[in-house]
C-alpha positions as CSV (number, residue, x, y, z in Angstrom):
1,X,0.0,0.0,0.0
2,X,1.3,3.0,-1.0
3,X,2.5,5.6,2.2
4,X,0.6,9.2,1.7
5,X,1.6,12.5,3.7
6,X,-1.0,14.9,3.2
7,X,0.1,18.4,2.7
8,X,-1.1,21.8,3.2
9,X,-0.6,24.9,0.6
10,X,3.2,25.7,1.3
11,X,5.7,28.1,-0.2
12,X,8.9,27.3,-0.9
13,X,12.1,29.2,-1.3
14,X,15.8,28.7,-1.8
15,X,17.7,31.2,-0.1
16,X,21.2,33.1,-1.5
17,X,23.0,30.4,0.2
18,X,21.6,27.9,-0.9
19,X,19.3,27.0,1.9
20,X,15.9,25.3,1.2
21,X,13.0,27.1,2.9
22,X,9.6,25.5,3.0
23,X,6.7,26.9,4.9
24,X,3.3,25.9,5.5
25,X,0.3,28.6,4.9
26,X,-1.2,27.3,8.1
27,X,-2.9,30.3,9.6
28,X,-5.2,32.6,7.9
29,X,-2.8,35.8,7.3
30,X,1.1,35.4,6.5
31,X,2.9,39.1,6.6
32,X,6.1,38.8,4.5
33,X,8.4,41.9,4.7
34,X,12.4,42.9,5.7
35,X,11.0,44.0,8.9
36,X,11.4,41.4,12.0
37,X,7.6,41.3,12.9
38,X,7.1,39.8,9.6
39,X,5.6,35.8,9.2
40,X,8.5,35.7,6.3
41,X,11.8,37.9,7.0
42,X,13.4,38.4,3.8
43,X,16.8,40.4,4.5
44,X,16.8,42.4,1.1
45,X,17.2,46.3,0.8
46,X,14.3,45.8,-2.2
47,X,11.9,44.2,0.1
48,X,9.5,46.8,1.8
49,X,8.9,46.4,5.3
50,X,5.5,45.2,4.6
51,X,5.5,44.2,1.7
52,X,3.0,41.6,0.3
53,X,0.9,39.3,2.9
54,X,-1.6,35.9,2.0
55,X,-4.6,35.6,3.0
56,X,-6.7,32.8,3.2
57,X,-10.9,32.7,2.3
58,X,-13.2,30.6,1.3
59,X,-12.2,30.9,-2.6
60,X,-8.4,29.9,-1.4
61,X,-5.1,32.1,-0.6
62,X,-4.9,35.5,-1.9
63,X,-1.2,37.4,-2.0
64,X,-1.9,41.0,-2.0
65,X,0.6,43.7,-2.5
66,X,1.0,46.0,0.3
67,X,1.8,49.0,-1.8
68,X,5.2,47.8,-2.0
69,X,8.0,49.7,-3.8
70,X,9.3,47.6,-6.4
71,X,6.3,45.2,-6.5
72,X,4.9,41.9,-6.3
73,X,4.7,39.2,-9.5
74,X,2.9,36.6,-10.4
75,X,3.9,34.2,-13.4
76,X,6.2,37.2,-14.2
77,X,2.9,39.6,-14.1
78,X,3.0,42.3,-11.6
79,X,-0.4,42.0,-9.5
80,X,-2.1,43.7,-6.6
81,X,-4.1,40.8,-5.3
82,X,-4.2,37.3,-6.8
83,X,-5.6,34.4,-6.1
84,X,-3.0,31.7,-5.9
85,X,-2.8,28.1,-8.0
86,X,-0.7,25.5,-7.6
87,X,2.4,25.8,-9.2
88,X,2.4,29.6,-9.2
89,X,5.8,31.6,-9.2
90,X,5.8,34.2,-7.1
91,X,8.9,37.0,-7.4
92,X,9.2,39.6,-5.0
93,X,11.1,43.5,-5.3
94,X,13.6,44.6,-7.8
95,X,15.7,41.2,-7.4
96,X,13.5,39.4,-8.5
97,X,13.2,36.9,-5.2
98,X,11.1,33.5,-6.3
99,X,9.0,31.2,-4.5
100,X,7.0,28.6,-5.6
101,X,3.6,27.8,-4.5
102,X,2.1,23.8,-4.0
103,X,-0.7,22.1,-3.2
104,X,-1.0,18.8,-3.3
105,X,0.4,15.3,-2.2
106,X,3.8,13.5,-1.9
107,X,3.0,9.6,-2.6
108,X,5.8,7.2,-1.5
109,X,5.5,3.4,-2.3
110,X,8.0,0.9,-0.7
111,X,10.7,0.0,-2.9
112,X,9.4,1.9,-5.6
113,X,10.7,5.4,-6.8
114,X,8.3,8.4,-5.3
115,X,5.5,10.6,-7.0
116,X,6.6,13.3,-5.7
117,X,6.8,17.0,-7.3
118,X,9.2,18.8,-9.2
119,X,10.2,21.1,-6.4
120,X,11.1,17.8,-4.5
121,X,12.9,16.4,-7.5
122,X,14.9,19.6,-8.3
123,X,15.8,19.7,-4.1
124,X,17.4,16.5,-4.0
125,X,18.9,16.8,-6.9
126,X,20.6,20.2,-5.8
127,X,22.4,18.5,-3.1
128,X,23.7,16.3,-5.3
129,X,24.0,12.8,-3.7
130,X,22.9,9.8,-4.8
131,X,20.1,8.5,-2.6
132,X,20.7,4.7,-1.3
133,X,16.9,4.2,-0.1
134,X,14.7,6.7,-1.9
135,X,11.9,5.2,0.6
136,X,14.2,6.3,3.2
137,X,15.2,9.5,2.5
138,X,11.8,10.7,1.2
139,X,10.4,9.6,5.0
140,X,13.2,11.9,6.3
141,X,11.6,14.9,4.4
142,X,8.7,14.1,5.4
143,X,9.5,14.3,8.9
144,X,10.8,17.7,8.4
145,X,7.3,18.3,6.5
146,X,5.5,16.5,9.6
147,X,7.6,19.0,11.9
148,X,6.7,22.4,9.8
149,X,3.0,21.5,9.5
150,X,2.5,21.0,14.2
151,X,5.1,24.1,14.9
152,X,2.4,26.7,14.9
153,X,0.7,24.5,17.8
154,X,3.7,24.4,19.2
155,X,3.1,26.9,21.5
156,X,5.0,25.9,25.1
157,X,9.0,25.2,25.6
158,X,8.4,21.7,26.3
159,X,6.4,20.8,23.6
160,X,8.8,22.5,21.0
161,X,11.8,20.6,22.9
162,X,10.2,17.5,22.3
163,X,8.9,17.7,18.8
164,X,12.8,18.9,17.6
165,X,13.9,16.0,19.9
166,X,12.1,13.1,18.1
167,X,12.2,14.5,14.6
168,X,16.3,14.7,15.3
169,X,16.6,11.1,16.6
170,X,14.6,9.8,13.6
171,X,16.7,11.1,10.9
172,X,20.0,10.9,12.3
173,X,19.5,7.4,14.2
174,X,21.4,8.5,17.2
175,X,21.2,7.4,20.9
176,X,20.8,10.3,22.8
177,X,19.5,14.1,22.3
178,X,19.5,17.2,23.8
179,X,18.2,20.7,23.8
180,X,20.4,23.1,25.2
181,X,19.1,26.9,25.5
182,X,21.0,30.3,26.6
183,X,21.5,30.8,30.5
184,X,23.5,34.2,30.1
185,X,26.6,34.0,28.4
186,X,26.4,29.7,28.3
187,X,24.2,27.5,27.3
188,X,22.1,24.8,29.4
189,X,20.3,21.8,29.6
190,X,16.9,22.5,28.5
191,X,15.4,18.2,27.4
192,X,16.6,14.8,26.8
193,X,15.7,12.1,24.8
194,X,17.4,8.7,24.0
195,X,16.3,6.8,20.9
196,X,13.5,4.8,22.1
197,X,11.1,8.3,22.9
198,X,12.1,8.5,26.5
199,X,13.2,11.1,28.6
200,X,16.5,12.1,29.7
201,X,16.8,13.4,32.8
202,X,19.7,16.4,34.0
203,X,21.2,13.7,35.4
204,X,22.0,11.6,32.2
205,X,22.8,15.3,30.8
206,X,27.0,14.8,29.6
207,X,28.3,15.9,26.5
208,X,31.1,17.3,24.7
209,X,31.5,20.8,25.7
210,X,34.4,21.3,23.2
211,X,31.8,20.5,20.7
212,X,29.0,22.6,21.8
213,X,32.2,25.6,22.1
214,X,32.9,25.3,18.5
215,X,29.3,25.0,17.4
216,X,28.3,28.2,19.5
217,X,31.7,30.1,17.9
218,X,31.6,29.6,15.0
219,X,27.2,29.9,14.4
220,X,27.6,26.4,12.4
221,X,27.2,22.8,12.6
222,X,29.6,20.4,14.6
223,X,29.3,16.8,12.5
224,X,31.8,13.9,13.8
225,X,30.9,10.8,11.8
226,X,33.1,7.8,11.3
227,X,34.5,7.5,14.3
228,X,36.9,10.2,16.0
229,X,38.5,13.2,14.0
230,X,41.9,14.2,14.5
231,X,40.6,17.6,15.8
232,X,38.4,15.7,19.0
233,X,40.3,12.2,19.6
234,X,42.2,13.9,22.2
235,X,39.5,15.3,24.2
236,X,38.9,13.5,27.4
237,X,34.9,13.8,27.3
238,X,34.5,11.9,24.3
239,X,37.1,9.3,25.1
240,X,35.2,8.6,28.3
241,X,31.8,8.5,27.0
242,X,33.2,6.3,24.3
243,X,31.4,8.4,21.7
244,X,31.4,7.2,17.9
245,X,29.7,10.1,16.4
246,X,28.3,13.5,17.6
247,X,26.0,16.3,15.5
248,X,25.9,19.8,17.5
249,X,23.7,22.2,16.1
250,X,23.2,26.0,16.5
251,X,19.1,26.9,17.0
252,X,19.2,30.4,15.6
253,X,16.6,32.9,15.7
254,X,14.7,34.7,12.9
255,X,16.9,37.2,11.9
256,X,15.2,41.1,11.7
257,X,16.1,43.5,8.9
258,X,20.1,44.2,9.4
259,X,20.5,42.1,12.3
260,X,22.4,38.5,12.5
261,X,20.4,35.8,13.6
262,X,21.4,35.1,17.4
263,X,21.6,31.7,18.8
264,X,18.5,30.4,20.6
265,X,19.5,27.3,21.7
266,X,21.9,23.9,20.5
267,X,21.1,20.9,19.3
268,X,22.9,17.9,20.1
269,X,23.3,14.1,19.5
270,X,25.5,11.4,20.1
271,X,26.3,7.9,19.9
272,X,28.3,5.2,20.7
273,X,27.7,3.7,17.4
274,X,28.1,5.4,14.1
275,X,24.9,7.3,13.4
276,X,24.4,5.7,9.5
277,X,22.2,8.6,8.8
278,X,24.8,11.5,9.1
279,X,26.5,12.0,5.9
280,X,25.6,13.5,2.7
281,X,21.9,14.7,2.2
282,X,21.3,13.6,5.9
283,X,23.5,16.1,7.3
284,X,21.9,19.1,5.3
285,X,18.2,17.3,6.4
286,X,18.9,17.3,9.8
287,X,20.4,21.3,10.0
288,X,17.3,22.1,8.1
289,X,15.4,20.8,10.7
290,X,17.7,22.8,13.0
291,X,16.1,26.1,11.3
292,X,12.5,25.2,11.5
293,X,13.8,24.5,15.2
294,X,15.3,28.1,15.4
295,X,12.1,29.5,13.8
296,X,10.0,27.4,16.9
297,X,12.1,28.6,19.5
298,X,11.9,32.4,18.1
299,X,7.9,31.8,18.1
300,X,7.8,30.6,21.4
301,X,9.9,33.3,22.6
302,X,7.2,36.0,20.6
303,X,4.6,33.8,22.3
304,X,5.9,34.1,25.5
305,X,6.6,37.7,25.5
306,X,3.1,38.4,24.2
307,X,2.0,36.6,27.5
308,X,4.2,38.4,29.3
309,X,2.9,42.0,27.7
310,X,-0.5,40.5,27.6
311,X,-0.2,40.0,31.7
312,X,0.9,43.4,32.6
313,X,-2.0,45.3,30.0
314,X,-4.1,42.8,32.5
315,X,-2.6,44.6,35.3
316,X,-2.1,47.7,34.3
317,X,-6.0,47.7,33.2
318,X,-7.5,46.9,36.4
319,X,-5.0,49.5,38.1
320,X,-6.8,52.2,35.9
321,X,-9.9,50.9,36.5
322,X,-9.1,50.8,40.4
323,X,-7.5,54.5,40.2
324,X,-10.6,56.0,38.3
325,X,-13.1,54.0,41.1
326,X,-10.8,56.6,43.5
327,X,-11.9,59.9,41.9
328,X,-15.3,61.4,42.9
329,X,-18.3,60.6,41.0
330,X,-19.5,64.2,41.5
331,X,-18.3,67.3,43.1
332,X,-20.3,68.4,46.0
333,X,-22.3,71.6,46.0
334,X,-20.7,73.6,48.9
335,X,-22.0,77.6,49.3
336,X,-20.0,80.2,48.3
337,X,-17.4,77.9,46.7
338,X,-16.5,76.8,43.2
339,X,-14.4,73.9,42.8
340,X,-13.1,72.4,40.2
341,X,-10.4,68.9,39.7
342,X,-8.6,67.4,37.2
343,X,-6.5,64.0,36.9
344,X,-4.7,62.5,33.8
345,X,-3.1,59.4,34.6
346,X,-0.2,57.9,32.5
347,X,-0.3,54.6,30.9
348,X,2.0,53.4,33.9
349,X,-0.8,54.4,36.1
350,X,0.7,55.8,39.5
351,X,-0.5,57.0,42.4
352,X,-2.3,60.2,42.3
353,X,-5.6,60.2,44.1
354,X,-7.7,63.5,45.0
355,X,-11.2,63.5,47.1
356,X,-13.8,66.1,48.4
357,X,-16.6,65.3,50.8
358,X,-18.9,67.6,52.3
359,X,-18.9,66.7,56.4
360,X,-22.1,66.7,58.8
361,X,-20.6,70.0,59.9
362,X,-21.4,71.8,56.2
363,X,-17.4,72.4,55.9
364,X,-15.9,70.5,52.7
365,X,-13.0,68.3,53.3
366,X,-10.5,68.2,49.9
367,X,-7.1,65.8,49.7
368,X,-5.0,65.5,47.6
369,X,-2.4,62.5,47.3
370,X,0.7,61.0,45.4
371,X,1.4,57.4,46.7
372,X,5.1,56.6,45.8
373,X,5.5,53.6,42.8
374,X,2.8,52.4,40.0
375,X,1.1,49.7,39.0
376,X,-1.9,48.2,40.7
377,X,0.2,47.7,44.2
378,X,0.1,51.6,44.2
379,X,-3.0,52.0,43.2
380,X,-4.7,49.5,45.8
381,X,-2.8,51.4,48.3
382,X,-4.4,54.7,47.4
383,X,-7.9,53.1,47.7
384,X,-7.1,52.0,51.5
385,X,-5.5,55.4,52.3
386,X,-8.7,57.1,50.8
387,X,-10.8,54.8,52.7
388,X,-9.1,54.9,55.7
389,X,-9.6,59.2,55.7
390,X,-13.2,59.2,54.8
391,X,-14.0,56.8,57.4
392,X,-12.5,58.8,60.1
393,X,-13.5,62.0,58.9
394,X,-17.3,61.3,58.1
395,X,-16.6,60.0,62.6
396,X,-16.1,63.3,63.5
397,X,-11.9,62.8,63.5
398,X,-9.7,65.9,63.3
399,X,-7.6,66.1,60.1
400,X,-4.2,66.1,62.5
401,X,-5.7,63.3,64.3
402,X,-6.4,61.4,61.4
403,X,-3.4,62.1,59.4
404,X,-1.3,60.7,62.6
405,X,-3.2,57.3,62.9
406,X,-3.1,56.7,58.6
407,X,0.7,57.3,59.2
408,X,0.9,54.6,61.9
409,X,-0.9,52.4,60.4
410,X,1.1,52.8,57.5
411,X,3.8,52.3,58.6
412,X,2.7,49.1,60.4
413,X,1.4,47.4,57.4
414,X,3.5,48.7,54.4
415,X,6.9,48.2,53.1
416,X,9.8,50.7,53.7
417,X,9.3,51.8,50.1
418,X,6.0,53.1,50.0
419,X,4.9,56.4,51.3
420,X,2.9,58.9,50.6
421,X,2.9,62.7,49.8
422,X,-0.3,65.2,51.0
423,X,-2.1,67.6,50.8
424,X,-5.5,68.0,52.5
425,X,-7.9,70.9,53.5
426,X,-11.2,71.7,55.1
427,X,-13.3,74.9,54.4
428,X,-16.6,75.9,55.4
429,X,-18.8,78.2,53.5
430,X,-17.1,81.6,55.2
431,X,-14.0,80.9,53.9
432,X,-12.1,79.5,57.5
433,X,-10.5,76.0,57.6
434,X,-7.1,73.9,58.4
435,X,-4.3,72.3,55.9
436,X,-1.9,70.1,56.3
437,X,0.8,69.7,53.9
438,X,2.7,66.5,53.9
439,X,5.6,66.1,52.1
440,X,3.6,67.7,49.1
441,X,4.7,70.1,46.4
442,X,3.9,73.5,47.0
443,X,0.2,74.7,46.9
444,X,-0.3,78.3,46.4
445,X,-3.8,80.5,47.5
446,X,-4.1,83.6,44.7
447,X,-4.8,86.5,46.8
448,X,-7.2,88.4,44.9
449,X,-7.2,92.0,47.1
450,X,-3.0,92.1,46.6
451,X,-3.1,90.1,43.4
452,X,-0.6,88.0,44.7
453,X,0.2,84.3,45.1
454,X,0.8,82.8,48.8
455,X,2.2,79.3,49.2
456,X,1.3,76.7,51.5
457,X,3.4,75.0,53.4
458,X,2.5,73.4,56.7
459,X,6.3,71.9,56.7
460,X,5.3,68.4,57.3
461,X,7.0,64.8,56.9
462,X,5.6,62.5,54.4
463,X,3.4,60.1,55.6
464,X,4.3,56.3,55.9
465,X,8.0,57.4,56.3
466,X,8.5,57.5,59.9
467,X,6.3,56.2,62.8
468,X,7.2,58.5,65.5
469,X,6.4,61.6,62.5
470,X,3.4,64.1,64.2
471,X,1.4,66.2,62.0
472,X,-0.1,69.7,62.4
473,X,-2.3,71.7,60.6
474,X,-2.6,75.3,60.1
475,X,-4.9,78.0,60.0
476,X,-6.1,78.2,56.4
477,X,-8.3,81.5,55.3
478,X,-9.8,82.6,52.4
479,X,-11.8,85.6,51.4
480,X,-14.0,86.6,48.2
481,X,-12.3,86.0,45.1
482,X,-9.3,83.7,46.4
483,X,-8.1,80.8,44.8
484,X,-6.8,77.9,46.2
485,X,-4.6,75.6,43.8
486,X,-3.2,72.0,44.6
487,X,-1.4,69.6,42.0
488,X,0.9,66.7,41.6
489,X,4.5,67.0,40.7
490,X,3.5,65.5,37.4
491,X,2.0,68.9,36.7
492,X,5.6,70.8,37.4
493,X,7.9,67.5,35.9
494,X,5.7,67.6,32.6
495,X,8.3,67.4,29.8
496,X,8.2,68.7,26.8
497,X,10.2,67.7,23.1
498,X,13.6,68.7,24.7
499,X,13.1,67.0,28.1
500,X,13.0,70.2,29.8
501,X,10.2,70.7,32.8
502,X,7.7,72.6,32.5
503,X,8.1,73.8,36.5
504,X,6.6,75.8,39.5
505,X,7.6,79.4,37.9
506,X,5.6,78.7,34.6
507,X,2.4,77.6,36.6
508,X,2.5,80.6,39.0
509,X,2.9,82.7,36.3
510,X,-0.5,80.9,34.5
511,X,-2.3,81.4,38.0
512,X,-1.1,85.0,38.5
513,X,-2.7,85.9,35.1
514,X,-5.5,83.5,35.2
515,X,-6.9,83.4,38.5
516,X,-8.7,86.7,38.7
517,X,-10.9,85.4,35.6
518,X,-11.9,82.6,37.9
519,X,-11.3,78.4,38.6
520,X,-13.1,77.7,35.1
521,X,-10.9,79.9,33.3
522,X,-8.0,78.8,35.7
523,X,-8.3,75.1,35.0
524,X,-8.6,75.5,31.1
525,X,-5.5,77.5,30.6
526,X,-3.7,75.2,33.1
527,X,-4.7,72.7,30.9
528,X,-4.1,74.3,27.9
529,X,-0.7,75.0,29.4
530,X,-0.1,71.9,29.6
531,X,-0.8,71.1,26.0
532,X,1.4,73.3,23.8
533,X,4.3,72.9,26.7
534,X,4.6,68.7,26.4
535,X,3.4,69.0,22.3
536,X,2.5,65.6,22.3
537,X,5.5,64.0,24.3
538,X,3.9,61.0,26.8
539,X,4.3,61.8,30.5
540,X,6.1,59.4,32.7
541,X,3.5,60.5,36.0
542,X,0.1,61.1,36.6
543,X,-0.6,64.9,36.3
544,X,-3.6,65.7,38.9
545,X,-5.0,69.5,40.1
546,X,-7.3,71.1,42.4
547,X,-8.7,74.3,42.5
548,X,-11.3,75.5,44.8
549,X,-12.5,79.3,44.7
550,X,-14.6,81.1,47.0
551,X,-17.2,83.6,45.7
């Protein structure tokens, strides 16, 4: 009975060097470009970034040009979407770079010569040996087929490690293989295999490290076949381990654009017996299945590091989500005042919080707060300190008071590292109230009789710092037309294009000539301010401000 492997639409390639490339259309959209994010990196200065991609639907796989400078061809015709049939040539850019797409069928009978198709015949006829067992050798191609068609599902280390493993002992026949992969500047056991499909422990990991050198220095293949070279016979490891023939192969990565390929990982077999299979075609068989390898271990890494990024957008989501629940639904209606907030967090979410509650007294109670670090540890932490004040300030606790157990407490149950920088308030309707200033940035009152700008400063520690710290506030006044303004230091340590700040003198200057129009007009040119200064440039911090006027 004739032996079939089923195949799915491929391309195939034969690189400058020589190298046979084969590649299975297996998912529904292949990007090829000389950029590295590309499905198909082809390191030519003609080749666009982007420049073609296939698709697949329901009437087959379509290669589209991606407005590409020197083109895309098909049969020699240059084309902007095609549909694509078997045996198509496909040439890419100015050079002119062919593939060839397939679909069907490689047939192999035993003992007979193979139906297989031309690109087949022409491939083993450029390596130019004469093929003992054409059964044999054709089953060897397949594996490397078999191994192409399961690496996109080959989505964890293991299962990569083990698919190279037993395609490896299959062609070359050897007793024992290993995956090594890059532990700094060496290389380390990774997964074993002997030739029966079982697993090779660390402990059973011993090979020639004068071997795996050489491979690793020189980016190529190690063969020793037909016993010992002159170049090895002396080392003691393979003397001792008795060892008839070794392969050691390099597992590089896909090279992007300009960039070599770097080495993933190594490959290596051994044997105390001559491994039949290495020599002629067998060798070039195996190290092509050393870059499918390479192209599995790059995936993985992608994979992994998509995980990775995938885990902290999880993270960094549910710390904006936690840092907005923080902000006031509403601002309360408090008489004779007009206040007004703002908060822009950065996408590395920080700290900044800001509050205002109106207490059973009729005064309103405003904080404003920077908790050190980012993330959605520093955002949790800004939800328990806010919590913490409201609770003990809707019971009738002082501001000092209250500040003085949230230090405590904080200091108690938080690391060394994370503190906290205030700056809080209470005002009633007349204008009279206390602030405390912890560790904050200045906060100015514009003083609209003089037209002048007072700062606040209540010369405070920052809170979480220091247990024994004790915290007073002071007398805080404010008459018709005064305007109280609080912000983060992400407001002052805004950059813009050149990296410089934008600073405390530029933002008293916008509240010495904004104020007297009002905290409306105050909090659009500060924002506005803030605009033309950065021009675009992302901020590093969270930029938050207060301003509360009384009229």
């Amino acid at each position: 009975m004739p032996k079939t492997v089923s195949t799915t639409p491929q391309l195939y390639w034969l690189a400058p060097d020589g190298q046979e490339n084969f590649f299975p259309l297996a998912s529904s959209e292949i990007l090829i470009g000389r950029k590295g994010d590309a499905d198909i990196v082809l390191n030519n200065q003609h080749i666009s970034r982007h420049h073609a991609k296939i698709v697949k639907a329901p009437e087959g796989f379509f290669l589209q040009d991606l407005a590409s400078t020197h083109g895309t061809f098909v049969n020699d015709e240059r084309i902007e979407s095609h549909v694509l049939r078997h045996g198509d040539k496909i040439c890419l850019g100015k050079d002119k770079i062919e593939m060839h797409y397939f679909v069907g069928e490689i047939k192999m009978s035993k003992g007979s010569k193979a139906d297989t198709t031309q690109i087949f015949e022409k491939s083993l006829i450029d390596l130019g040996v004469v093929l003992p067992s054409t059964t044999s050798d054709l089953e060897k191609i397949s594996c490397i087929l078999d191994f192409q068609y399961q690496w996109e599902q080959l989505f964890t280390p293991n299962a990569a490690f083990q698919k190279i493993l037993e395609s490896a002992l299959k062609i070359s026949g050897a007793e024992r293989g290993f995956i090594l992969v890059r532990e700094g500047q060496s290389f380390g056991y990774a997964a074993g295999m002997d030739g029966q499909g079982r697993n090779l422990s660390p402990f059973h990991f011993k090979t020639s490290r004068t071997v795996v050198d050489d491979a690793v220095e020189k980016s190529s293949p190690v063969f020793m076949v037909e016993g010992l070279d002159n170049k090895y016979k002396e080392q003691a490891s393979i003397v001792a381990m008795n060892l008839r023939a070794i392969a050691c192969i390099p597992l590089m990565g896909i090279p992007s654009q300009a960039d070599s390929p770097s080495i993933l990982g190594i490959l290596y077999l051994d044997s105390t017996k001559k491994m039949h299979s290495l020599s002629g075609l067998d060798q070039k068989i195996i190290t092509k299945l050393a870059v499918e390898a390479g192209n599995v271990l790059e995936r993985v890494e992608m994979i992994k590091s998509i995980e990775q990024r995938k885990k902290l957008e999880q993270e960094l989501t549910l710390a904006e989500e936690t840092q907005r629940s923080l902000l006031p639904q509403s601002i309360p209606q408090v008489k004779n005042l007009n206040i007004h907030a703002f908060s822009k967090p950065t996408r590395y979410v920080g700290g900044d919080f800001y509050d205002f509650v109106q207490l059973e007294t009729g005064e309103l109670f405003g904080v404003l707060a920077d908790v050190s670090g980012k993330g959605i540890s520093a955002s949790l932490l800004s939800s328990m300190l806010l919590g913490c004040l409201q609770m003990q300030l809707r019971g009738g606790v002082a501001v000092d008071e209250a500040l003085n157990r949230l230090n405590r407490f904080l200091c108690e149950k938080s690391s060394a590292s994370r503190f906290v920088t205030m700056f809080l308030f209470t005002l009633d309707s007349n204008g009279g109230g206390r602030f405390i200033s912890a560790g904050h940035n200045p906060s100015y009152v514009f003083r609209a009789a003089a037209s002048e700008i007072e700062e606040l400063n209540s010369n405070n520690m920052i809170v979480g710092a220091f247990a024994f710290a004790s915290f007073q506030s002071a007398r805080l006044e404010m008459n018709k037309g005064d305007v109280l303004v609080a912000y983060s230091d992400g407001l002052t340590e805004a950059e813009n294009p050149q990296g410089e700040m934008l600073g405390e003198e530029r933002v008293k200057k916008v509240i010495q000539a904004e104020a007297p129009s009002g905290s409306e007009r105050l909090e659009q040119k500060l924002l506005e301010t803030i605009q033309n200064f950065t021009a675009g440039r992302s901020q590093t911090d969270d930029i938050t401000i207060m301003i509360v006027e009384r009229v």
